[in-house]
C-alpha positions as CSV (number, residue, x, y, z in Angstrom):
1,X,-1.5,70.9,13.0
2,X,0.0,68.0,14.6
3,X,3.6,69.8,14.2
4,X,2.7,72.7,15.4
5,X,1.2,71.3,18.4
6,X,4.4,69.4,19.2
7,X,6.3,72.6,18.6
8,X,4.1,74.9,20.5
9,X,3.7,71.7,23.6
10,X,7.2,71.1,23.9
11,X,9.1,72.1,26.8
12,X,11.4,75.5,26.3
13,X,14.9,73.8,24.9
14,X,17.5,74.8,27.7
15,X,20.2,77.2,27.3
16,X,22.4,76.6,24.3
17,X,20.2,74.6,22.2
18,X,17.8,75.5,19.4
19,X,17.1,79.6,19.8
20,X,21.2,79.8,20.9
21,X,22.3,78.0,17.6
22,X,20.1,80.4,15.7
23,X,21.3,83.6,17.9
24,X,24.7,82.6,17.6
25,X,27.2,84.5,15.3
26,X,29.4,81.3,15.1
27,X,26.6,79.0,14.2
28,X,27.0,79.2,10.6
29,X,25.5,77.3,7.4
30,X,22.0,75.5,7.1
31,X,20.5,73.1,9.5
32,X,18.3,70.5,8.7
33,X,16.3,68.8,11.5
34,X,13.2,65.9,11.1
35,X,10.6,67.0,13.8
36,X,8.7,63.9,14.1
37,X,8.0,61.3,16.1
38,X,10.8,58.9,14.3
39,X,8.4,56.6,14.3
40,X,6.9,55.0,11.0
41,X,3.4,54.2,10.8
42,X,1.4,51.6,7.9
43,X,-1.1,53.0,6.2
44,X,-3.9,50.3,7.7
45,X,-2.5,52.2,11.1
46,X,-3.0,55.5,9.1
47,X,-6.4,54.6,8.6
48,X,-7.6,52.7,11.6
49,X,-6.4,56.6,13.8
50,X,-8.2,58.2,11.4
51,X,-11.7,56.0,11.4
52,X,-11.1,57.1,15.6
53,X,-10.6,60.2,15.0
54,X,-13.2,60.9,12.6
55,X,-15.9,58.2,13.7
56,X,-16.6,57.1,10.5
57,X,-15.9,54.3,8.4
58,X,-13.1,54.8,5.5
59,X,-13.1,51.9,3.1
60,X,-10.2,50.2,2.5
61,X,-9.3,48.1,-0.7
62,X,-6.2,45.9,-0.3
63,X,-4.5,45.5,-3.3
64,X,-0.6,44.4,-5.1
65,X,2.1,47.3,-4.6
66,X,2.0,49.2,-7.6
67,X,5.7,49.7,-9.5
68,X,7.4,52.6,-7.7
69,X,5.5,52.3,-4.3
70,X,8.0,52.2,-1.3
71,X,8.2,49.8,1.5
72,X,8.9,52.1,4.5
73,X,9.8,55.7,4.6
74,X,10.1,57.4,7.8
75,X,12.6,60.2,9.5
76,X,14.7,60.1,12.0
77,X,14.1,62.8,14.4
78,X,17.5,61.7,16.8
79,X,19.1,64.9,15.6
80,X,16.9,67.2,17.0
81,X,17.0,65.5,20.5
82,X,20.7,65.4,20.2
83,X,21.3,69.0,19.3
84,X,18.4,70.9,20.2
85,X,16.9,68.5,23.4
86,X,13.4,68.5,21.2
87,X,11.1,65.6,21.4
88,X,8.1,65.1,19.8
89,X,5.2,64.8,22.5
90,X,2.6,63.5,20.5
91,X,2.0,60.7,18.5
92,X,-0.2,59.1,15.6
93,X,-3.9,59.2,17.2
94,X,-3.4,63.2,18.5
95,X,-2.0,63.8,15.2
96,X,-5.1,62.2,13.5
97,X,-7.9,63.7,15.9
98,X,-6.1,67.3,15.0
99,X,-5.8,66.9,11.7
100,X,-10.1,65.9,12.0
101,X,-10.9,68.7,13.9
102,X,-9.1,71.1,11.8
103,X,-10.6,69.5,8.5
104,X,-13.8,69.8,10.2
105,X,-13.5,73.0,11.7
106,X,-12.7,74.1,8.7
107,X,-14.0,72.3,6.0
108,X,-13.0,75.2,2.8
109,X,-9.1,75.0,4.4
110,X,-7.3,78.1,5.0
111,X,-9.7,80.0,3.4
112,X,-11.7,79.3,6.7
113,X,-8.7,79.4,9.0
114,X,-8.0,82.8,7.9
115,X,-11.1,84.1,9.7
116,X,-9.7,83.0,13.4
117,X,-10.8,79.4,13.6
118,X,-8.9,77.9,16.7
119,X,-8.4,74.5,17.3
């Protein structure tokens, strides 16, 4: 939800950007785009959003990185700005407290959404 809200929230791109490039006969090949914040987030900040969001407790167990777990991993969303003037305009807590009322809203997923839940 939280992309969607940043998609829906974001100002119109101006003339010659994102619906242009798309419109555009000479605009050819695939473009790829992050549509994120560019900012990375650690999973203790994962969790303490989502405790706020969700006003409950989550247990955490802090434990040695397991083989095969990364250290970071996070897009850069510069691109998009660049070419298409979008910007995310909202971060980690919105995403978490949309992400809750969705979940809560509709707790059987899509299934539940389907049937004209709005956020």
């Amino acid at each position: 939800m939280y992309l969607v809200l940043n998609l829906i929230s974001s100002p119109p791109p101006p003339k010659n950007t994102a619906m242009n490039r798309l419109e555009n006969p000479s605009s050819k090949g695939v473009f790829v785009y992050n549509l994120g914040t560019g900012t990375g987030y650690s999973v203790l900040e994962m969790v303490a959003a989502l405790k706020k969001a969700s006003g409950r407790d989550i247990p955490v167990k802090i434990v040695e990185r397991r083989p095969g777990d990364i250290g970071s991993c996070y897009a850069d969303a510069s691109r998009a700005l660049k070419e298409l003037k979008w910007k995310a305009l909202y971060g980690l807590e919105e995403m978490c407290r949309d992400a809750w009322k969705w979940q809560s809203t509709n707790p059987n997923g899509y299934a539940d959404a389907d049937k004209g839940t709005k956020l």
